[in-house]
C-alpha positions as CSV (number, residue, x, y, z in Angstrom):
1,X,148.7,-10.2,94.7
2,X,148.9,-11.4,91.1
3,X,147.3,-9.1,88.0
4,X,145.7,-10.0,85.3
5,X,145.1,-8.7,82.1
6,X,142.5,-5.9,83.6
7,X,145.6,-4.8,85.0
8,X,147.6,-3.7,82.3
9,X,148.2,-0.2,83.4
10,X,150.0,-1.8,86.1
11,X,153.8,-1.2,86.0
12,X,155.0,-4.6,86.9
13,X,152.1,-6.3,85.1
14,X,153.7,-8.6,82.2
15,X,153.9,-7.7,78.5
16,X,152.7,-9.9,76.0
17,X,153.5,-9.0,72.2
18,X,150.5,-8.9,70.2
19,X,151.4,-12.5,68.4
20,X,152.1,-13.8,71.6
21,X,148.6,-12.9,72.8
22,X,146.5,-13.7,69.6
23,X,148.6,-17.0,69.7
24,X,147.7,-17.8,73.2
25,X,143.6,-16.4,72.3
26,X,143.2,-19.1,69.6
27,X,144.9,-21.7,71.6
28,X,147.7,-21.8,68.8
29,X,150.8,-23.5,70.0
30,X,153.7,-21.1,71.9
31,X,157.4,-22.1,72.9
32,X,158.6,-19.6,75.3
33,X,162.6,-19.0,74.9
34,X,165.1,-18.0,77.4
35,X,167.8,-15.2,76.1
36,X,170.6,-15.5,78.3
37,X,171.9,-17.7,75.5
38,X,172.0,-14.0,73.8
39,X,173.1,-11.6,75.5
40,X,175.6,-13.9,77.7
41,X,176.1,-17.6,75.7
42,X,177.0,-16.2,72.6
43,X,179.7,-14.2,71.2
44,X,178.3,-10.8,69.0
45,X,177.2,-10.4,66.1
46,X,176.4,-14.7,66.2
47,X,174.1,-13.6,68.9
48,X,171.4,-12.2,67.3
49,X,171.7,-14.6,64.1
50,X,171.1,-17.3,66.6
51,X,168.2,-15.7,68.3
52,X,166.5,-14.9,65.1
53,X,167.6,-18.9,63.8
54,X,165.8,-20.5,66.4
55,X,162.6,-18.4,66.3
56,X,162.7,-19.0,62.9
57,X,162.6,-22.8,63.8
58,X,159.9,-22.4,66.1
59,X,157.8,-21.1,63.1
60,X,158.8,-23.5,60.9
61,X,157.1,-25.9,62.6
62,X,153.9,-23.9,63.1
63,X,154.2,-22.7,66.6
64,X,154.9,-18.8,68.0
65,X,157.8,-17.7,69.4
66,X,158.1,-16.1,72.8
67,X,161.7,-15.0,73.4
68,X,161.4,-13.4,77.2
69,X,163.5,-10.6,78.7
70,X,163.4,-7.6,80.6
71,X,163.4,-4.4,79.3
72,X,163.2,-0.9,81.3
73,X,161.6,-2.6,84.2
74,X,159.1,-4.6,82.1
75,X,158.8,-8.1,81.7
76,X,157.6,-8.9,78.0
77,X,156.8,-11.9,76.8
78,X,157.6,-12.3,72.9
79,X,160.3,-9.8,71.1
80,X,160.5,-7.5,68.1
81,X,163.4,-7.0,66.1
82,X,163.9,-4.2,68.0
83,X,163.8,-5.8,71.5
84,X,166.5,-9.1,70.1
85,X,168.5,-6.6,68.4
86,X,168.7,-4.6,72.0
87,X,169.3,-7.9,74.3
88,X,172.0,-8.9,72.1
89,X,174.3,-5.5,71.8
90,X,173.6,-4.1,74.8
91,X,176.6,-4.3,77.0
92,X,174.8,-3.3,79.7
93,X,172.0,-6.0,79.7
94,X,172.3,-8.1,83.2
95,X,171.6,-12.1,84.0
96,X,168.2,-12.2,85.8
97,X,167.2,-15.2,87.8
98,X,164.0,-15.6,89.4
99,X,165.5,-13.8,92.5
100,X,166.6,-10.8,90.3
101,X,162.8,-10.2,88.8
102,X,161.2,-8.0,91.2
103,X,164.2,-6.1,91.7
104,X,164.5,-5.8,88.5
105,X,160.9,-4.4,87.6
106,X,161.5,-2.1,90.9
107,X,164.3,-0.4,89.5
108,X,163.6,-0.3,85.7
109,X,166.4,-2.5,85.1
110,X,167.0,-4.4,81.4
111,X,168.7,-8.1,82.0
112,X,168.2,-11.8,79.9
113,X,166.4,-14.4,81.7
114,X,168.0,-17.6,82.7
115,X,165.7,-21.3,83.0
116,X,164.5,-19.5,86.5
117,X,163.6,-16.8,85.2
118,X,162.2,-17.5,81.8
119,X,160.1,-20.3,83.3
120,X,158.2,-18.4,86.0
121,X,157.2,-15.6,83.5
122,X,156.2,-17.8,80.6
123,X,154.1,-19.7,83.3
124,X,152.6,-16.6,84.4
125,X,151.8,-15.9,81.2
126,X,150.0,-18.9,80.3
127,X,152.8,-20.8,78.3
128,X,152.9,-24.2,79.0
129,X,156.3,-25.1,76.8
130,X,159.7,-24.2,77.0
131,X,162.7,-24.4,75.4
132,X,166.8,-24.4,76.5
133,X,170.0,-26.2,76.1
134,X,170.8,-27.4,79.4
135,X,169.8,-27.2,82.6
136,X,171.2,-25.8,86.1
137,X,171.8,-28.5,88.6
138,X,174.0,-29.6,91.5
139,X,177.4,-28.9,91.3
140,X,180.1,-30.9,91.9
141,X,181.6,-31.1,95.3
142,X,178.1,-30.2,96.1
143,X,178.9,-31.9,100.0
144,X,181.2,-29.1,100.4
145,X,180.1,-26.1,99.3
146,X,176.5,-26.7,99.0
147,X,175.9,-25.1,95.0
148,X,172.7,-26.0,93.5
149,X,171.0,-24.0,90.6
150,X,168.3,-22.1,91.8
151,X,166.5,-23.8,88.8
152,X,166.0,-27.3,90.3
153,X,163.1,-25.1,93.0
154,X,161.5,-23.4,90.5
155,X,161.0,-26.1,88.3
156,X,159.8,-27.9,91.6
157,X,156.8,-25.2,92.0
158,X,156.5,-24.8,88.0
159,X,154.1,-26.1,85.8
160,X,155.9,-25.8,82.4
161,X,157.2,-28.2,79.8
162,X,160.9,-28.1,79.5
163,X,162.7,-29.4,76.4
164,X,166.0,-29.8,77.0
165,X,169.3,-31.4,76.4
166,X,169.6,-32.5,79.8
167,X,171.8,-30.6,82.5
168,X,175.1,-28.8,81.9
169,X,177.9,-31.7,81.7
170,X,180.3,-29.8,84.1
171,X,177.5,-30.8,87.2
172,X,177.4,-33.6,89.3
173,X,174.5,-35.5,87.0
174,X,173.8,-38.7,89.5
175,X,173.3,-35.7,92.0
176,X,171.0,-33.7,90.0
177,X,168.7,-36.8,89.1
178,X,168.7,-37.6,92.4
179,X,167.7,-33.9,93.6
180,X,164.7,-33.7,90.7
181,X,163.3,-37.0,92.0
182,X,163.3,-35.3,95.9
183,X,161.5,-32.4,94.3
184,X,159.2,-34.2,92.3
185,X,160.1,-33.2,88.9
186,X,159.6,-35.4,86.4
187,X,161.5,-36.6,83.7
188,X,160.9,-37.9,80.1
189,X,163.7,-39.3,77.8
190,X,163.1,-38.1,74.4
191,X,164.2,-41.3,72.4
192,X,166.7,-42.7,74.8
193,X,166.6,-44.8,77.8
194,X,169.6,-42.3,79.1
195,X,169.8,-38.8,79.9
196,X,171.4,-37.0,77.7
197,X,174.8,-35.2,78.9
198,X,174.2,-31.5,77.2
199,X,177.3,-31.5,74.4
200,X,176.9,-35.3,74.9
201,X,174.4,-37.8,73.7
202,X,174.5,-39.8,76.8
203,X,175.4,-39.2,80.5
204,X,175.7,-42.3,81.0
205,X,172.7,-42.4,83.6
206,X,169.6,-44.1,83.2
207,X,165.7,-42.4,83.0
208,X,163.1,-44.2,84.2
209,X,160.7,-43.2,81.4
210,X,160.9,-42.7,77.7
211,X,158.5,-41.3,74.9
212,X,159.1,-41.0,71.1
213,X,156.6,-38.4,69.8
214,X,155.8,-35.2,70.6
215,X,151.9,-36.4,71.2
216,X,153.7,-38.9,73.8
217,X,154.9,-36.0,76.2
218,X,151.7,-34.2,75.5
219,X,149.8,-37.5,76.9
220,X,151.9,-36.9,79.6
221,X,150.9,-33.4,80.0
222,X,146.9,-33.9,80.5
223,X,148.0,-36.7,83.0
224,X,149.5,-34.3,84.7
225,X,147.0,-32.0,84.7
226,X,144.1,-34.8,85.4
227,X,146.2,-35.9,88.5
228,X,146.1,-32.2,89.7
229,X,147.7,-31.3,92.8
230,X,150.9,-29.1,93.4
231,X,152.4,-27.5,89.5
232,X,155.7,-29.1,88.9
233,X,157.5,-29.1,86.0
234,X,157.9,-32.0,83.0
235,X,161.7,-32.1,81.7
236,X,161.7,-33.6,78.3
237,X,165.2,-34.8,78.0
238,X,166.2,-34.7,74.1
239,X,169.8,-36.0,73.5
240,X,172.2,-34.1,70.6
241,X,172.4,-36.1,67.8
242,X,176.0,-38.7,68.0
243,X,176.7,-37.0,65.0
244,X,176.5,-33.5,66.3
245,X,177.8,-34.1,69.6
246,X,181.4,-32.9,71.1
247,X,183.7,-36.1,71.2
248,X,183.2,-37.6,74.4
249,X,187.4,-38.3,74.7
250,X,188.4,-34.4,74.1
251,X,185.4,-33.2,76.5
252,X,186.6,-35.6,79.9
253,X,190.1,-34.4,78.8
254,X,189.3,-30.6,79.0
255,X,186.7,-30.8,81.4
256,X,189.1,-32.5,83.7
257,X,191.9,-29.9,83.2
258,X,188.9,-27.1,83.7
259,X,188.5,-28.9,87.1
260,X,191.7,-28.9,88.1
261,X,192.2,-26.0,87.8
262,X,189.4,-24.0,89.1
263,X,190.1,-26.1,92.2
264,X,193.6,-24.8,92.3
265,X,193.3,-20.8,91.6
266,X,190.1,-21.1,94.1
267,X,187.3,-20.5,92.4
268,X,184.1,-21.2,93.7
269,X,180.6,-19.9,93.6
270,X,178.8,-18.1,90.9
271,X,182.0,-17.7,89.3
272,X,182.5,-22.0,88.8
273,X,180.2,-22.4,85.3
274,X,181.5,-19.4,83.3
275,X,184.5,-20.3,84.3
276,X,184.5,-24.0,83.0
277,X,182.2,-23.0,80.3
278,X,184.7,-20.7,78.7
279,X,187.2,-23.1,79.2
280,X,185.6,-25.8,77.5
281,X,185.0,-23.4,74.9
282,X,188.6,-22.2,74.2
283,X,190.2,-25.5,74.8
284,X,187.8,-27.5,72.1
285,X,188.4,-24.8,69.6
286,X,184.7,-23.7,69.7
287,X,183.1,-27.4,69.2
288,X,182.0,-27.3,72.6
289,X,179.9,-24.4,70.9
290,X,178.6,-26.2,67.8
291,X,177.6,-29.0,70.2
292,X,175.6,-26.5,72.5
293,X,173.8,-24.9,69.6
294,X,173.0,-28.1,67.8
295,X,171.5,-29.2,70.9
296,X,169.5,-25.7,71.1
297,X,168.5,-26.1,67.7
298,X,166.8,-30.0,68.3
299,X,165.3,-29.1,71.5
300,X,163.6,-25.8,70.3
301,X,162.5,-27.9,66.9
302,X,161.0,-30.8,69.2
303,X,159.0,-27.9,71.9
304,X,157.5,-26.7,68.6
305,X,156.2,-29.5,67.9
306,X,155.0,-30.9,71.8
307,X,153.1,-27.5,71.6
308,X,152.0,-28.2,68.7
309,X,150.8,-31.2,70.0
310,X,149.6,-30.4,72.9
311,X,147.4,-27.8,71.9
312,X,145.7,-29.8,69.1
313,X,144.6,-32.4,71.6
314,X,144.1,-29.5,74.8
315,X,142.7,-26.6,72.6
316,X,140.7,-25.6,75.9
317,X,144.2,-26.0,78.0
318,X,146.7,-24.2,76.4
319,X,146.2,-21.2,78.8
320,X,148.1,-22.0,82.5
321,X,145.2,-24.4,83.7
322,X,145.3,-21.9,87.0
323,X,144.7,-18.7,85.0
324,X,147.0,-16.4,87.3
325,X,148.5,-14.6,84.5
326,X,149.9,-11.0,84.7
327,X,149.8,-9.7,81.0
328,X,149.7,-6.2,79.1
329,X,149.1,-5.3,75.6
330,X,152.0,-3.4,74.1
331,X,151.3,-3.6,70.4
332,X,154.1,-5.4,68.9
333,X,154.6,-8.3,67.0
């Protein structure tokens, strides 16, 4: 059963802000954000400058943040101060994937949305762009202990724009290309004929297709929409700037020390990306960081501007073109 927005005394219904829902009424462009990047990517008080940074970007360019959590059992759609200054000091806040979502409305539960997460509810909402710093993927060693993001099947079954700066470096990339083509995802290289390696410029590994504006992708959009059939997500891959990115030497050194040696204290699971994440982190001095949040800071620039894009050519096709969307009015920016 899916709600719409008759339903909006319905508890698990989603909450749109009131910009969020004016913006989505006019057919002015949104970019919905993820905020495990805030309450779990980010050490405090950088958090909630960072949050506030890149919805600042997202306006800069003329487009309408939505920064998605959950709060007290209620998916909302677009933040307040109030809500970013709560996902970034709250100790308490949990990691929601898809999975964790109805649970989570269940029980009342506050947690950040990962790619999963965030993607299904700006879908349901109507959003049609999206943007992260890298995606989940297949792991490496992925013949052995079968780990695969649960964000490669969502995307699958999602129709949303992703702009991001490819998948996290410490997965088996070949792998993860390889798994998006099975699935039927397709992918865009922003300006490069490679896909881009997260805190690097390049993976190394080719994409099949590249575009150079935002209109470009937005092209790409309506085809997909013309073609109909099952919703499956468009990754727009947009490399880090060279400039910007984490020197390719120091990040095969550490990353192949993190390896090492979460292979030899036996750590598998869930617990393998922190682990190498906050590795990388320590052992680079932080510019495993700078490189993440440059990347952030491009990608979320460039989704403003596809949205922007794509709603100036699709005014009539800015909302979900299947119209399931579950949305409440809560009054707020």
């Amino acid at each position: 059963m899916s709600f719409n927005a008759s339903d909006d005394a319905h508890p698990h219904a989603l909450v749109l802000s009131t910009e969020v829902r004016a913006a989505l009424a006019t057919h002015h462009p949104v970019v919905a954000l993820e905020s495990t990047i805030i309450a779990h990517g980010l050490p405090r008080p950088r958090n909630l400058r960072v949050a506030e940074e890149l919805e600042g970007i997202v306006r800069s360019e003329g487009a309408v943040p939505a920064t998605i959590a959950v709060l007290d059992g209620r998916a909302r759609i677009g933040l307040d101060r109030a809500g970013l200054e709560r996902v970034a000091t709250d100790p308490a806040m949990r990691k929601l994937g898809h999975r964790d979502l109805a649970p989570a409305l269940a029980t009342g539960a506050s947690g950040a949305t990962t790619v999963s997460a965030t993607a299904f509810l700006a879908a349901r909402a109507g959003l049609r762009v999206f943007a992260t710093g890298g995606l989940g993927g297949v792991h490496r060693e992925w013949t052995r202990t079968q780990d695969e993001s649960a964000d490669l099947r969502l995307l699958a079954r999602t129709g949303i724009t992703v702009v991001c700066a490819g998948v996290k470096s410490i997965l088996d990339v070949p792998a993860t290309l390889q798994r998006l083509e099975t699935l039927g995802v397709g992918v865009l290289g922003y300006g490069t004929g490679r896909f881009p390696g997260f805190y690097l410029h390049s993976s190394g590994e080719p994409v099949d297709w590249t575009v150079r504006t935002p209109e470009e992708v937005a092209e790409v959009m309506r085809a997909q929409d013309a073609l109909g059939g099952a919703d499956s997500a468009l990754i727009v891959a947009n490399p880090v700037p060279v400039s910007e990115q984490l020197d390719p030497e120091l990040h095969d050194r550490v990353l192949a020390e993190a390896l090492d040696a979460c292979r030899e204290r036996g750590i598998v699971g869930q617990s393998v990306t922190p682990f190498l994440l906050e590795r990388l982190m320590r052992r680079t001095a932080g510019a495993s960081l700078e490189a993440n949040l440059a990347a952030v800071r491009g990608n979320v620039s460039l989704a403003a501007r596809v949205a922007g894009a794509w709603t100036a050519s699709a005014p009539n096709a800015a909302a979900h073109p299947n119209g399931r969307s579950a949305t409440s009015h809560d009054g707020t920016r």
